[in-house]
matplotlib code that plots the C-alpha trace (Angstrom):
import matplotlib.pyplot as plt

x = [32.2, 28.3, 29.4, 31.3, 28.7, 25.6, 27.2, 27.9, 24.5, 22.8, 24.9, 23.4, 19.8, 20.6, 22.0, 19.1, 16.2, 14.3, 11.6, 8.1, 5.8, 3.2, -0.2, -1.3, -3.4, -1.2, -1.0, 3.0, 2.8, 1.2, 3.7, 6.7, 5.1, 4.7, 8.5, 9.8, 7.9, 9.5, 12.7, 13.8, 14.0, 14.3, 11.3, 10.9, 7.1, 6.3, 5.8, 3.8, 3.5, 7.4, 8.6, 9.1, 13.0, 12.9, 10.2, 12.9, 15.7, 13.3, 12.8, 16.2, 17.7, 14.6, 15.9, 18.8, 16.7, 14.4, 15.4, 13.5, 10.1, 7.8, 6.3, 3.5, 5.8, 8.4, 5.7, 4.6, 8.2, 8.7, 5.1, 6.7, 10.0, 8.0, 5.8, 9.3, 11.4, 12.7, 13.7, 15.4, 17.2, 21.0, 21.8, 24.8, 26.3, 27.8, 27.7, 25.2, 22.5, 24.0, 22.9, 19.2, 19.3, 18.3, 15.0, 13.0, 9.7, 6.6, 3.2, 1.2, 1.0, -1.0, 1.8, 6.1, 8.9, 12.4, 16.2, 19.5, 18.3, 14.4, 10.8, 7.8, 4.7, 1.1, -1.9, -5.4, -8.1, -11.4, -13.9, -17.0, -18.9, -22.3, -23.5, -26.2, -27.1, -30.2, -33.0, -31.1, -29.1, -26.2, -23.7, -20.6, -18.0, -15.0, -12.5, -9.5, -5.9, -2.2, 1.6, 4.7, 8.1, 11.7, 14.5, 18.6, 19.0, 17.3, 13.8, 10.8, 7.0, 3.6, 0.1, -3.2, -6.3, -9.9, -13.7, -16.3, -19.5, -21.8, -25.5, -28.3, -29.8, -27.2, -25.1, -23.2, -22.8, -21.5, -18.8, -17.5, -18.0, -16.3, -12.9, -13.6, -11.5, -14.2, -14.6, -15.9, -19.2, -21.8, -25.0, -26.3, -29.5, -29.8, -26.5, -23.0, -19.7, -16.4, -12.5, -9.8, -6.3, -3.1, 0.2, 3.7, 7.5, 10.6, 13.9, 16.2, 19.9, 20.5, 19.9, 17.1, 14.3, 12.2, 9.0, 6.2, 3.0, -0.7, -1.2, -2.4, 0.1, 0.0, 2.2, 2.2, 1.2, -2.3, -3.5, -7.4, -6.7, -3.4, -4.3, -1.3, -1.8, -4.4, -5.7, -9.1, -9.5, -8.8, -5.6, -4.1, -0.9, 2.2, 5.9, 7.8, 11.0, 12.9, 16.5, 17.8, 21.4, 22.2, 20.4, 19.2, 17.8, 15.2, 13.0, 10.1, 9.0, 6.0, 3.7, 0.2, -2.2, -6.0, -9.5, -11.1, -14.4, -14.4, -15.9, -13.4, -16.2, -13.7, -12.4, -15.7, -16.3, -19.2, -18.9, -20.9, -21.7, -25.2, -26.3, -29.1, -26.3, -24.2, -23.6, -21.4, -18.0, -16.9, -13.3, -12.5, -10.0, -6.4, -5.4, -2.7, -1.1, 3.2, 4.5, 7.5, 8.2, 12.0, 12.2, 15.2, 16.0, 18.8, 18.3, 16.7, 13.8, 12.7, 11.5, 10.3, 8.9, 8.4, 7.2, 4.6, 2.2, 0.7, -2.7, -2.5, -4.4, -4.5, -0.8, 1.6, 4.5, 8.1, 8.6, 6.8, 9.2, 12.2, 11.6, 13.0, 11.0, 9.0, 5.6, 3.5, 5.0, 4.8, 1.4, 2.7, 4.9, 2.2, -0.5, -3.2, -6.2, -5.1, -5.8, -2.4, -3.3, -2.8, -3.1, -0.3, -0.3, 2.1, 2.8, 4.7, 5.2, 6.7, 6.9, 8.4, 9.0, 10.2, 10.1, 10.4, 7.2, 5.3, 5.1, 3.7, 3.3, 1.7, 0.7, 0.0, -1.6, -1.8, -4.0, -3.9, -2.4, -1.2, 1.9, 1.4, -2.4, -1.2, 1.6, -1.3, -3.4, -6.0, -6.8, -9.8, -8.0, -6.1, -7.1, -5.2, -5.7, -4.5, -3.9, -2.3, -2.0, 0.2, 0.1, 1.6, 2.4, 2.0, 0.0, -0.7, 0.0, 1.7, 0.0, -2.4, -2.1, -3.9, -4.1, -5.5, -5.9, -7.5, -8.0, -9.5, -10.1, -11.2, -13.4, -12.6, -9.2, -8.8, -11.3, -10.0, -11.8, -11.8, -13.0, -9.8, -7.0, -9.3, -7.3, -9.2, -9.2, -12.9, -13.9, -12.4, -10.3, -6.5, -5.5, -7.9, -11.5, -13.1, -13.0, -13.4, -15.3, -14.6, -13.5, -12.5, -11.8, -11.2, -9.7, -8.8, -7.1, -5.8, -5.4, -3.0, -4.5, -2.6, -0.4, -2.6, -5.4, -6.0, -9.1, -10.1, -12.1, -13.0, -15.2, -15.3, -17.1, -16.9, -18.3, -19.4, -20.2, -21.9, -19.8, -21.2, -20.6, -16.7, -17.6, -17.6, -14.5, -13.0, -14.1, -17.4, -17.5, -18.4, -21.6, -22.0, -21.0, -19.3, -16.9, -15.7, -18.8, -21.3, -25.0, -25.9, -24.5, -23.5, -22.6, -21.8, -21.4, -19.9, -18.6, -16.9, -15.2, -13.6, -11.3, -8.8, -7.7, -5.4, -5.0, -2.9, -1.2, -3.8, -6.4, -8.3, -11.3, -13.2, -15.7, -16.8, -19.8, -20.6, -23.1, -24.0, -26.0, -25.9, -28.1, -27.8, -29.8, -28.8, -31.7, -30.1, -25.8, -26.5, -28.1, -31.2, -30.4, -28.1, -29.0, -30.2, -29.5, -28.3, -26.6, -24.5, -22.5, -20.6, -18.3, -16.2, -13.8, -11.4, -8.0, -5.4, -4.1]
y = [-8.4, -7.8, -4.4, -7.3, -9.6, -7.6, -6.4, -9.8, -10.8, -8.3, -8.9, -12.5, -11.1, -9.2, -12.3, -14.7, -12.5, -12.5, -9.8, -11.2, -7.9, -8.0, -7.4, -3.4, -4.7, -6.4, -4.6, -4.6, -1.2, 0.9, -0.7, 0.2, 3.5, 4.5, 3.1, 5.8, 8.4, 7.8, 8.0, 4.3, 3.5, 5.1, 4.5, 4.7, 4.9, 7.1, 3.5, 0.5, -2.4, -3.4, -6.3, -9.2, -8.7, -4.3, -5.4, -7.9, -5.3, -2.7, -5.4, -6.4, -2.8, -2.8, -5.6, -3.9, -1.1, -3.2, -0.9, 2.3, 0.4, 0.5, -2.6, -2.7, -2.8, -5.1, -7.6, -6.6, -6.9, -10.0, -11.1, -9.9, -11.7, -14.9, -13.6, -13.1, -15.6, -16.9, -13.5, -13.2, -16.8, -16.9, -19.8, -20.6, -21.3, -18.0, -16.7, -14.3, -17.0, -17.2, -13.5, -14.0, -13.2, -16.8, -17.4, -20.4, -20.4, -20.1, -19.4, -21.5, -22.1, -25.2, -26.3, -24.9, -25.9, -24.1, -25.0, -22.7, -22.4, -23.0, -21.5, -22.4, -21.2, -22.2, -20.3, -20.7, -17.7, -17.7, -14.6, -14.1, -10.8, -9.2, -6.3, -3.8, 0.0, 1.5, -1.4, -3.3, -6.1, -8.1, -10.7, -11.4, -14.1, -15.0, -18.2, -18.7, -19.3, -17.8, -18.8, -17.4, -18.9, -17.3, -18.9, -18.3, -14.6, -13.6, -15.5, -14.4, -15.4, -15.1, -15.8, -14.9, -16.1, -14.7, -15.6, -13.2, -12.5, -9.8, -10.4, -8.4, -5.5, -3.4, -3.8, -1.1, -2.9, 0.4, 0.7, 4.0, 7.0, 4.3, 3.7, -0.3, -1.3, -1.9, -5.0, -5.6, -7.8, -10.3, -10.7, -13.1, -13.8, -10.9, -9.9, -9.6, -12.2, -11.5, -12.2, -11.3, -12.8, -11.3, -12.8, -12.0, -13.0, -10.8, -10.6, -8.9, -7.7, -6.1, -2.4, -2.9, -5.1, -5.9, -7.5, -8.7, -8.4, -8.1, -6.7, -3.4, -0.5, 3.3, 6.0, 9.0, 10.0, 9.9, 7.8, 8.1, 7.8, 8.8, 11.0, 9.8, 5.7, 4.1, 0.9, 2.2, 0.2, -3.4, -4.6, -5.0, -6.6, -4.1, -4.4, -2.1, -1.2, 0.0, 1.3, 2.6, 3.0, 5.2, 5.6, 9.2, 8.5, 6.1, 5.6, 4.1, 2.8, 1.0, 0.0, -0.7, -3.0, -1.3, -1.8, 0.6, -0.6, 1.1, -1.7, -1.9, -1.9, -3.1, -6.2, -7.6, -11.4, -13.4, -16.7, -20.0, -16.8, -18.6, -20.6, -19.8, -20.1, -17.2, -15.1, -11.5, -11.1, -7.6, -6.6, -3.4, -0.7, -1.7, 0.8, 1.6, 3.6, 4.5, 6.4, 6.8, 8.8, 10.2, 10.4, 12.4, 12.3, 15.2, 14.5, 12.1, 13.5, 14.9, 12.7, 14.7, 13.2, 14.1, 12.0, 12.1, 9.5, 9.0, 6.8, 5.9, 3.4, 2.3, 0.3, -0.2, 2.5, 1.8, 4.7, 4.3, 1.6, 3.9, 4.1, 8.0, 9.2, 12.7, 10.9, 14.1, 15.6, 12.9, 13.9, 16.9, 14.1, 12.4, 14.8, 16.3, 15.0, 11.8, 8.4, 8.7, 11.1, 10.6, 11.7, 12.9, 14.1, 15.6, 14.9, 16.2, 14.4, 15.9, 13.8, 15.5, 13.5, 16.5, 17.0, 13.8, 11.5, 14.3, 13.9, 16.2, 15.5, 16.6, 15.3, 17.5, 16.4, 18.1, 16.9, 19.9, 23.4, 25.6, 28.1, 30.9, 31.2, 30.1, 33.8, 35.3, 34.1, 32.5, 28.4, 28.0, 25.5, 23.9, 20.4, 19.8, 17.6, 18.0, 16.2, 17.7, 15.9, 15.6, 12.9, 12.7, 9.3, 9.0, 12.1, 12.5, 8.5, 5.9, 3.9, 6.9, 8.7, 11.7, 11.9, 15.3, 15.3, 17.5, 16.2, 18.9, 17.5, 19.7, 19.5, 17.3, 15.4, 12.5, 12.5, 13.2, 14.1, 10.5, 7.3, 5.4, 7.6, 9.0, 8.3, 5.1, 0.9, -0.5, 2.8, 3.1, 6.1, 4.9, 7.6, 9.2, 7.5, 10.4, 10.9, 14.9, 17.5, 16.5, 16.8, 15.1, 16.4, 13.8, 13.1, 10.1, 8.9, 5.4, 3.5, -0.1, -1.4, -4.6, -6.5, -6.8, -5.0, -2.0, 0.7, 3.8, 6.9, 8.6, 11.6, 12.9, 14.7, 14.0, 16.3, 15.3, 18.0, 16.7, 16.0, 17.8, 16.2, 16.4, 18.8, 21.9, 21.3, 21.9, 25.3, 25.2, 25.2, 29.1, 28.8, 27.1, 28.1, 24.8, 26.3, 23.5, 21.4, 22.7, 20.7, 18.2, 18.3, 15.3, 15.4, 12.8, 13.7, 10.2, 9.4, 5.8, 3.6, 0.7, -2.3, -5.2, -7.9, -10.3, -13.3, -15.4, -15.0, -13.9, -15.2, -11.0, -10.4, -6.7, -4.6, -1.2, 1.0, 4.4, 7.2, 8.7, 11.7, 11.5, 14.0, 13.9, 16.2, 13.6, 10.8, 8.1, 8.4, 6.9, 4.1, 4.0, 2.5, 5.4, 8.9, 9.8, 9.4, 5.7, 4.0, 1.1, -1.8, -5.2, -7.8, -9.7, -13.0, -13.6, -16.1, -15.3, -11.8]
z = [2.8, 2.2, -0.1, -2.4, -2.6, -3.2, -6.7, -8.0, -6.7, -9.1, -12.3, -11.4, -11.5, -14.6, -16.6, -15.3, -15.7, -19.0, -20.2, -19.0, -18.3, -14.8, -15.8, -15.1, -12.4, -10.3, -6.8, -7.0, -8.8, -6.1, -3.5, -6.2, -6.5, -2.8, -2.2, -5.4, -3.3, -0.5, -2.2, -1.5, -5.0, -8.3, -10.5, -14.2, -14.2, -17.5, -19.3, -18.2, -17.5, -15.6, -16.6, -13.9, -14.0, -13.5, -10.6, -9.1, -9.6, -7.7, -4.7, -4.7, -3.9, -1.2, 0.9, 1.1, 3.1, 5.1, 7.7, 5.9, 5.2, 8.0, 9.3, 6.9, 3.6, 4.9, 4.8, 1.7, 0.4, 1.4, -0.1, -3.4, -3.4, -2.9, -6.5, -8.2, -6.2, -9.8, -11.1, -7.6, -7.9, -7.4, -10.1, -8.0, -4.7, -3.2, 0.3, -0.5, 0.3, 3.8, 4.1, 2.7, -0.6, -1.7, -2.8, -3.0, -4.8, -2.0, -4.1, -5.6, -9.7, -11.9, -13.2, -12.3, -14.0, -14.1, -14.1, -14.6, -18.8, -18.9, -17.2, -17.4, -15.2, -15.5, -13.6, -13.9, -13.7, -12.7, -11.6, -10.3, -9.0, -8.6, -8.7, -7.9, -9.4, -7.5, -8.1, -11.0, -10.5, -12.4, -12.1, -14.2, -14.5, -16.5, -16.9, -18.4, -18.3, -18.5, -19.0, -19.4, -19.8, -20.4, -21.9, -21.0, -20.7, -23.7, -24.4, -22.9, -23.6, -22.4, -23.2, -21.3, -22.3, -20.8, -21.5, -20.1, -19.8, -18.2, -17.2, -15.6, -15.7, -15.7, -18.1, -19.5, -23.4, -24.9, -22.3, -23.3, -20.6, -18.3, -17.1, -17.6, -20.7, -24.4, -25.8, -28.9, -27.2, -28.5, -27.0, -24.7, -23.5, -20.7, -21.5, -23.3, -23.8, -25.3, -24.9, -24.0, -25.3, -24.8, -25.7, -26.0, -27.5, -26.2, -26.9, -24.4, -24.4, -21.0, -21.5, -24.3, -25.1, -28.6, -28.6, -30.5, -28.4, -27.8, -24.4, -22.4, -21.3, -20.6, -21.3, -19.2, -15.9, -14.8, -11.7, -12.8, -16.9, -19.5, -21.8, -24.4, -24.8, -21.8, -21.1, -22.3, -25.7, -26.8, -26.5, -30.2, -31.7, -31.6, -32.0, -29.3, -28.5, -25.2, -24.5, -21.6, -22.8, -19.4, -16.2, -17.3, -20.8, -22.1, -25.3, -26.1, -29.5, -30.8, -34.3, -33.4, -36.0, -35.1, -36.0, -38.5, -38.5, -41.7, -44.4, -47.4, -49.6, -52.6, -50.7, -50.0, -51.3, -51.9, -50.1, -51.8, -54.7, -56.8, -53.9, -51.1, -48.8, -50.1, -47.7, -48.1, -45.7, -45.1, -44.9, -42.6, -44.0, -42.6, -39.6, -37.9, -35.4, -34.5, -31.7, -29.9, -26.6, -25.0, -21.4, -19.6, -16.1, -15.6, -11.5, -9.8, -8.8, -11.7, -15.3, -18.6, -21.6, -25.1, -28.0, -31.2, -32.9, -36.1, -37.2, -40.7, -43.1, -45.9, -46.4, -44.4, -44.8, -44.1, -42.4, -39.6, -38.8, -38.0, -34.4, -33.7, -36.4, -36.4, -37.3, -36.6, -39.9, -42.2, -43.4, -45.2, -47.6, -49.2, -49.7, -47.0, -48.0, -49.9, -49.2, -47.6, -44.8, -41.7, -38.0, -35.9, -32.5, -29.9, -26.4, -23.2, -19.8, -16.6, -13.0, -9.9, -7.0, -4.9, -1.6, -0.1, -0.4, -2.3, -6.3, -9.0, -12.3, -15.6, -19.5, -22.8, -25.2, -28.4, -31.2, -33.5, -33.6, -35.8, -34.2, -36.3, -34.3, -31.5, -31.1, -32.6, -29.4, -31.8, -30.2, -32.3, -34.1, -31.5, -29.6, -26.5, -23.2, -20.0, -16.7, -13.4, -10.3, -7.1, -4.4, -0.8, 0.6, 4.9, 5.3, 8.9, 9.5, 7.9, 4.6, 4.3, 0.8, -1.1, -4.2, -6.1, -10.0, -12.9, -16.5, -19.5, -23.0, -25.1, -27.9, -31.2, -29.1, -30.4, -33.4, -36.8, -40.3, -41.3, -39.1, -40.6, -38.9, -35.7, -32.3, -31.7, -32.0, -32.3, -31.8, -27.9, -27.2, -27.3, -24.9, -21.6, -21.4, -20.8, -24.3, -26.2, -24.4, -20.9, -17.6, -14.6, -11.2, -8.2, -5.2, -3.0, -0.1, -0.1, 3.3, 4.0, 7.1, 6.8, 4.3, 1.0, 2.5, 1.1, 1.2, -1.2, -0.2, -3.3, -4.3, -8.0, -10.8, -14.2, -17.1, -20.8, -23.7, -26.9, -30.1, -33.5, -36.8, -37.6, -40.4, -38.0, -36.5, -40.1, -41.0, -40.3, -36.6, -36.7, -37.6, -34.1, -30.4, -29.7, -26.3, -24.0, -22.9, -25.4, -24.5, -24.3, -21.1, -19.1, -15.0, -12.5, -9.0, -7.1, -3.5, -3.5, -1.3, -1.9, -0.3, -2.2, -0.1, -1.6, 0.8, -1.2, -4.6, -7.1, -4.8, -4.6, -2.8, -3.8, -2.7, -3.3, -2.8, -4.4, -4.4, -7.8, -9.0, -12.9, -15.0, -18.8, -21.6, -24.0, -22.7, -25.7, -24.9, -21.2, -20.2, -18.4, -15.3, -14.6, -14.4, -11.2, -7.2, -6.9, -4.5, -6.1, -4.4, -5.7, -4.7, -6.5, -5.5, -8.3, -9.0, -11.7, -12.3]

ax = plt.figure().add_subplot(projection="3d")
ax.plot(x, y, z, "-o")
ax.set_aspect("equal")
plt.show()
């Protein structure tokens, strides 16, 4: 009777369950993450964030194999159906509540409303952490708010809201040879504020979704940084697009409105022109950015991706609206060199999740090449990044995991001959925050000592070349020797660890220490209070994903 039921359950979840996406932060993905290693569910994990109903579908189809999650993971599980007990609802009577599958709502939100048509959730969020780097000190806090609601089986919405500010001595304003997401910052007395808002509409029919939205995501693998789209800069407006039209094909779309911070020097006004209050307002050079990605899965094990982007200013251009365009290419249409110009890149994913709770996976990047030098063995003029990595779930004892991965950027990825179409919004890196003329070499082991606690053993080193002046990486580079990490050289040698313990819903508790040793020849691109030995430690009590 139970092999009846389940089926219609889940055609329930699919008709009830609207597209609301769970914030890249949000502990759920390293839980969904170990379970795909371990083979107890499939995982489409080339795109994030999920949304709330693919994350209820994922622990739907695990309590119906409680019996392969150790003890750990069943309480985890069952912490997670309480987070998504709405997407997890069964609207009516059947006897497939009789067997467990009915969920009530158990956590804890501001305000909850929701019947068989209409949600509506309301958290609050509220931060606070300090910090220390050798003998300087800091503190930071932030406060805010965030909703979402969904609508019959098609409407979904959400809106996040975030004030922030940093304080201290050791503050890193710049926030760019960092893995901490940019902002664009104000000062404040001994210190920097900014925002954060992020907001969302989607439509959804089943086996796609379209969306208008201002939010973070990542494309590609990469556990410490992706080199193709990361959560590195701002969050900015984009429509995007997903299918899945069959379980072994999926595509990914999206238009991107970005930041320039190029000054539109013929849109500039005068405001209260002929008075001693005029004052002159700058407009910035529009930019933007399309890109779309194919993923294949031919078994189950194995996922491999393949998509292109292109920046462009200037107007907006229709054809950056079909969605399986070749952007890369378009260039070459309207004139190399023009105001039309543009940037295109390529890109190449692979994930293997083979043996059994091992998975290896890999990204390309290509920024520029040109084939006919490439079978002629010439790469002078070719900009590619790299990432390799493999992790093993349970090694040696359950909840342990190792994680080993390598990331090369070589010189001029991401940058372009003109500020307007470089790979960038306010000037942060849309893909790998390392940034051009870098590596990264690290590896970790993760440990679950109980349900929500969680500790990280890390040791790393990260590598930073200089960056010329654009003009040598277009035919005048040979009058230089600029080889992978030309000087000024920059080296950081780090041991961390770490712990996250979320006690309730959203109510995390973090800690970390580290060890640095961080030597730069370039005294001005880091900040003072960092080069050199230094122990570091902070703590931070936060509410509200």
């Amino acid at each position: 009777m139970k092999k009846i039921i389940l089926p219609l359950f889940i055609i329930n979840i699919s008709l009830f369950a609207q597209t609301v996406y769970t914030p890249l932060w949000n502990d759920v993905y390293d839980f969904l993450d170990r379970q795909s290693l371990k083979q107890n569910i499939k995982l489409d994990d080339e795109v994030k964030p999920y949304s709330r109903k693919y994350i209820a579908s994922l622990l739907l189809e695990l309590n119906s194999k409680k019996e392969n999650l150790n003890r750990v993971e069943q309480k985890e599980l069952e912490f997670y159906k309480q987070e998504y007990a709405f997407e997890l609802r069964d609207p009516s009577p059947r006897p497939a509540a009789r067997d467990g599958l009915r969920m009530t709502e158990e956590r804890w939100y501001l305000f909850s409303y929701s019947d068989s048509l209409f949600s509506l959730k309301l958290s609050p969020i509220a931060g606070y952490g300090i910090s220390t780097i050798g003998s300087n000190s800091g503190h930071q806090r932030w406060i805010g708010v965030s909703t979402f609601g969904t609508y019959s089986d098609w409407f979904g919405a959400s809106f996040d809201i975030r004030d922030k500010g940093e304080f201290g001595d050791n503050v890193d304003k710049d926030k760019q040879f960092t893995p901490q997401t940019g902002a664009w910052t104000k000062s404040a007395k001994n210190g920097i504020e900014y925002s954060d808002v992020k907001g969302s509409i989607t439509y959804d029919w089943g086996w796609g979704n379209v969306g208008l939205i201002k939010d973070y995501f990542t494309w590609g693998h990469g556990r410490f940084g992706q080199l193709i789209f990361s959560e590195k800069p701002p969050s900015y407006p984009h429509i995007r697009l997903n299918l899945k039209p069959v379980k072994w094909l999926r595509f990914y779309y999206f238009h991107g409105w970005l930041n320039s911070q190029v000054i539109d020097s013929s849109r500039t006004i005068i405001e209260n022109p002929g008075t001693i209050s005029a004052i002159e307002k700058e407009t910035y050079i529009n930019k933007y950015v399309a890109a779309n990605l194919l993923t294949v899965t031919p078994v189950d094990w194995l996922d491999v991706s393949i998509g292109n982007s292109f920046v462009y200013s200037g107007d907006l251009r229709a054809e950056m609206f079909i969605p399986f365009m070749f952007f890369k290419f378009l260039d070459h249409n309207t004139g190399q060199g023009s105001v039309n110009d543009g940037n295109g890149t390529l890109y190449f994913d692979l994930s293997v999740k083979y043996p059994e709770t091992f998975q290896f996976y890999s990204s390309l990047f290509v920024d520029v090449t040109e084939i006919r030098n490439v079978l002629e063995e010439d790469f002078s003029n070719t900009w590619v990044g790299y990432t390799f990595g493999a992790k093993k779930v349970d090694l040696f004892l359950s909840n342990l995991d190792f994680i080993i991965e390598y990331t090369r950027i070589n010189p001029w990825v991401y940058e372009h001959k003109y500020q307007t179409t470089n790979y960038k919004h306010i000037n942060f890196v849309l893909g790998h925050w390392l940034g051009q003329n870098s590596d990264q070499i690290r590896v970790q082991l993760n440990y679950r000592l109980l349900r929500g606690l969680r500790f990280k053993f890390y040791v790393e080193r990260l590598r930073r070349g200089g960056m010329e002046e654009i003009y040598y990486a277009y035919g005048g580079k040979d009058e230089k020797d600029l080889n992978f990490l030309y000087a000024p050289l920059r080296e950081d040698k780090v041991f961390g660890f770490s712990f996250r313990f979320e006690y309730i819903h959203d109510l995390v508790l973090e800690g970390d220490y580290k060890y640095s040793s961080i030597s730069d020849e370039d005294e001005l691109r880091t900040p003072a209070f960092l080069p050199g030995k230094k122990h570091s430690f902070g703590l931070t009590l936060y509410y509200g994903m």
